[in-house]
Structure formats: structure tokens, C-alpha cells
N, C-alpha and C positions, 0 to 999 in steps of 0.2 A: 729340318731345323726351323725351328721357331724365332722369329724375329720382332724385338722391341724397340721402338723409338719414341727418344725424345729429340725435343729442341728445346735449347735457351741453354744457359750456362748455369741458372739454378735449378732448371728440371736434371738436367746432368748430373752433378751433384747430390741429389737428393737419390736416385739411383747408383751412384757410386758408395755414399754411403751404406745403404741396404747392403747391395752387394758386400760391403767390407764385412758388417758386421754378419751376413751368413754365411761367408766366407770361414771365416774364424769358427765355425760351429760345425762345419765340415759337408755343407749342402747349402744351396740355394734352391729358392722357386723364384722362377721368372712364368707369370700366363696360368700359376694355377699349377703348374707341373716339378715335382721335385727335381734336382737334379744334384746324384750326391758327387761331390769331389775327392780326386785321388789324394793321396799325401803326397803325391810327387806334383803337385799341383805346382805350374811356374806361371810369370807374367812378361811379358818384352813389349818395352813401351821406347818406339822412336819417336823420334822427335826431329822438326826440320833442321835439315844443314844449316842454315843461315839463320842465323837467330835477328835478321829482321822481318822473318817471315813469320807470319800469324798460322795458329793452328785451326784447323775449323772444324776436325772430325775426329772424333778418338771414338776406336772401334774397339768393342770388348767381345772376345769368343771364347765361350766355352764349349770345348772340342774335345773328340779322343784320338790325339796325331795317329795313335801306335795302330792305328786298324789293319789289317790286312788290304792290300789289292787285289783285286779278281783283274787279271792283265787279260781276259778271254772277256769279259764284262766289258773293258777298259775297252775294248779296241773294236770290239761289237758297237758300244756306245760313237768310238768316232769314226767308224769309218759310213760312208756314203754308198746309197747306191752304185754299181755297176763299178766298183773299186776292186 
């Protein structure tokens, strides 16, 4: 997975925008690389309990939840030597 960053709250913005409007078109590029979107495309945005507290990070992923697990991958991956 490929990762992009900004800082400041009008570089944010300016990247939220993009995104909105390739959104709507039914693909984005983020690096160069297409990446098209499902129609079942959802968004979940929390926000702090205590609304005296400042936000500082909103993370945007685009992912495909529904993948399969390889549980034999899974478990090769954590388990340790001499386990």
C-alpha cells in the first residue's frame, strides 16, 4: 500500500477536495497509480468524545475490507521460532 502525506490544514483540504471530485467519477489516482472504486464504496469518520478536544489526524484508506485470509499465512506470519 502506498502512502501520502500532507500537513497543514490547507494542504489537507486541497487533497480532500481532489479526492471528492475523483471520487464522484468512480476512480481516483493518488502517486501516479489508478485505483478504481466499488459502488459499494462507504466512509466512517469518528470524531473525539469530548468535543473539547482538538482533532489532529484524519486518516483516509482506501482498501478492499472483503479480501480472504490465508489463516495458514496468518499464523506462519506470527508465530516465532521454537513455538
Amino acid at each position: 500500500m502506498q502512502v501520502l502525506k500532507v500537513n497543514g490544514a490547507e494542504a489537507v483540504a486541497r487533497v480532500l477536495r481532489a479526492l471528492a471530485a475523483e471520487i464522484e467519477l468512480g476512480e481516483v489516482e493518488v502517486d501516479g497509480r489508478r485505483v478504481e472504486l466499488a459502488p459499494s464504496l462507504h466512509a466512517t469518520v469518528e470524531v473525539p468524545d469530548d468535543p473539547e478536544d482538538e482533532a489532529n489526524v484524519l486518516d483516509v484508506r482506501l482498501v478492499r475490507p472483503s479480501r480472504a485470509i490465508d489463516l495458514a499465512r496468518l499464523r506462519l506470519a506470527m508465530s516465532h521460532p521454537g513455538d
